[in-house]
C-alpha beads as a LAMMPS data file, in Angstrom:
LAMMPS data file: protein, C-alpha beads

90 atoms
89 bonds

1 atom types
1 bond types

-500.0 500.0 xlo xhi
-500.0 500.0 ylo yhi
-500.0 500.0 zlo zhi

Masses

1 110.0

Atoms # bond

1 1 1 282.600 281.589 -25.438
2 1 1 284.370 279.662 -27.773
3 1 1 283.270 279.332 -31.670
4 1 1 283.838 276.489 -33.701
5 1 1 286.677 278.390 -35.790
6 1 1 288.923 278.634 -32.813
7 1 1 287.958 274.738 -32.059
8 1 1 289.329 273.735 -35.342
9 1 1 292.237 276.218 -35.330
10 1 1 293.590 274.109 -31.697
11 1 1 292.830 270.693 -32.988
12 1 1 294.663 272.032 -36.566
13 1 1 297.758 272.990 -34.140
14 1 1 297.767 269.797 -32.191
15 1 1 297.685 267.918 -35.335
16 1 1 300.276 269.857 -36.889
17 1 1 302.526 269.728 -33.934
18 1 1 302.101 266.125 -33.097
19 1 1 302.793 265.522 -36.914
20 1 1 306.015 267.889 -36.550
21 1 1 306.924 265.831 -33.372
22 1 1 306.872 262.570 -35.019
23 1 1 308.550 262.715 -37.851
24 1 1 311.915 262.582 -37.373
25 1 1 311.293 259.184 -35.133
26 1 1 309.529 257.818 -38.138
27 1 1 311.585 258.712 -40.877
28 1 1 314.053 257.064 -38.838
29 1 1 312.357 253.673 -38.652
30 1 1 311.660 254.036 -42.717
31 1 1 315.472 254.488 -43.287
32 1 1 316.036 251.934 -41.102
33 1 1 313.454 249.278 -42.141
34 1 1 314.474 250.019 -46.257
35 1 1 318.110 249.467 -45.365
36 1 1 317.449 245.848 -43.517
37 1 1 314.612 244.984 -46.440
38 1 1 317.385 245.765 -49.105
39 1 1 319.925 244.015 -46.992
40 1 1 317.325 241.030 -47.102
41 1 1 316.864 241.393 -50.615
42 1 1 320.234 241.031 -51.720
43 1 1 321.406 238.210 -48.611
44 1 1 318.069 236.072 -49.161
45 1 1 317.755 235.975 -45.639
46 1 1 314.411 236.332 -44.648
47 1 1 313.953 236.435 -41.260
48 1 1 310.997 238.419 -40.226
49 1 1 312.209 239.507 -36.654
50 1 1 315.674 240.693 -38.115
51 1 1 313.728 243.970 -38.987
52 1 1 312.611 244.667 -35.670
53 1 1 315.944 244.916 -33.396
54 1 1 317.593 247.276 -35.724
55 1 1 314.583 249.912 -35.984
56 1 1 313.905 249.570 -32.280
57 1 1 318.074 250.438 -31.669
58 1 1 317.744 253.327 -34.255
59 1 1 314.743 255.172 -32.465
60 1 1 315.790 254.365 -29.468
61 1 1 319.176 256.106 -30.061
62 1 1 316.656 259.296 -32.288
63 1 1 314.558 259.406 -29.271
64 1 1 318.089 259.965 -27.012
65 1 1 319.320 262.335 -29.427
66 1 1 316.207 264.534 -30.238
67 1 1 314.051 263.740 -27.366
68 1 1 314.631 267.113 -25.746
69 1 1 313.291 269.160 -28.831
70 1 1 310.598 267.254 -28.787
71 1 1 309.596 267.574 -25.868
72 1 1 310.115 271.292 -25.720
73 1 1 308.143 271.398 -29.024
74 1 1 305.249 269.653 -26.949
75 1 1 306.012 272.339 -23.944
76 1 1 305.752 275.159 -26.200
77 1 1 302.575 274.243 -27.571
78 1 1 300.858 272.770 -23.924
79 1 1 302.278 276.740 -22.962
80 1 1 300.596 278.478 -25.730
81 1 1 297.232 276.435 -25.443
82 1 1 297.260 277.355 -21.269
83 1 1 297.916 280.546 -21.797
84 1 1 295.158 281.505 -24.358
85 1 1 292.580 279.500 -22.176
86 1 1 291.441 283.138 -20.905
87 1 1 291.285 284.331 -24.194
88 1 1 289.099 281.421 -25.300
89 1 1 286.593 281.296 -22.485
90 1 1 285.639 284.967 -21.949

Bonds

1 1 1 2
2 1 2 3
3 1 3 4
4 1 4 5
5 1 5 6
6 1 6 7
7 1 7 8
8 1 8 9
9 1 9 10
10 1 10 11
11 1 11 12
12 1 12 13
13 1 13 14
14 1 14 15
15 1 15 16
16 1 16 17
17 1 17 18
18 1 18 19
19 1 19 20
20 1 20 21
21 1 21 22
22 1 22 23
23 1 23 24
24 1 24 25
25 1 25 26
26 1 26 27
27 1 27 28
28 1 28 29
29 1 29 30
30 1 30 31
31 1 31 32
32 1 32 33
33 1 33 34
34 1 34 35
35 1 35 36
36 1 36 37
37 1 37 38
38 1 38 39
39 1 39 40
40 1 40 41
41 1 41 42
42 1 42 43
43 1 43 44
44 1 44 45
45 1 45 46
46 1 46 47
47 1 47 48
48 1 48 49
49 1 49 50
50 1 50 51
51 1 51 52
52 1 52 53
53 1 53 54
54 1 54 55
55 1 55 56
56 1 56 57
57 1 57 58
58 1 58 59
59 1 59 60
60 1 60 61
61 1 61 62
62 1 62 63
63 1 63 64
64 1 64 65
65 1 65 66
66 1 66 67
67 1 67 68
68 1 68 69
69 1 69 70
70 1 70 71
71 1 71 72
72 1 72 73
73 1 73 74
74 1 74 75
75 1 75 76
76 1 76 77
77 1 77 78
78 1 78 79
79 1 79 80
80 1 80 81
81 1 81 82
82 1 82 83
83 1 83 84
84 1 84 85
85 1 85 86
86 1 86 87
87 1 87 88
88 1 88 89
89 1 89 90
């Protein structure tokens, strides 16, 4: 049977894995989103949609270039939740 430790210790893995997974693709967008606000800033343009194009170009192109770690750091952790199910439920 499963105790409520070993609940919180999976959801405290997911968590920690989807934060892990995420991160790059945000940081991304932040770097991207403080470069076009300071590049509003200082041409007085303010255009509200100019911020969008640029961060959805630069995570597109993060998501191309990291995708496949993240995805085998979301295959790593499916793998070690499937394989402990035994462990968990007897």
């Amino acid at each position: 049977m499963i105790t409520q430790e070993q609940v919180l210790d999976i959801a405290k893995d997911a968590i920690y894995n989807i934060i892990i997974t995420a991160a790059p693709l945000l940081l991304i967008s932040l770097i991207v989103g403080l470069i076009v606000s300071i590049f509003q800033t200082v041409t007085s343009i303010q255009e509200q949609t100019l911020t969008f194009v640029p961060k959805i170009l630069a995570v597109f192109t993060g998501l191309m270039l990291i995708g496949s770690w993240m995805m085998s750091n979301i295959t790593d952790f499916m793998t070690r939740l499937w394989s402990s199910f035994s462990f968990y439920l007897g």
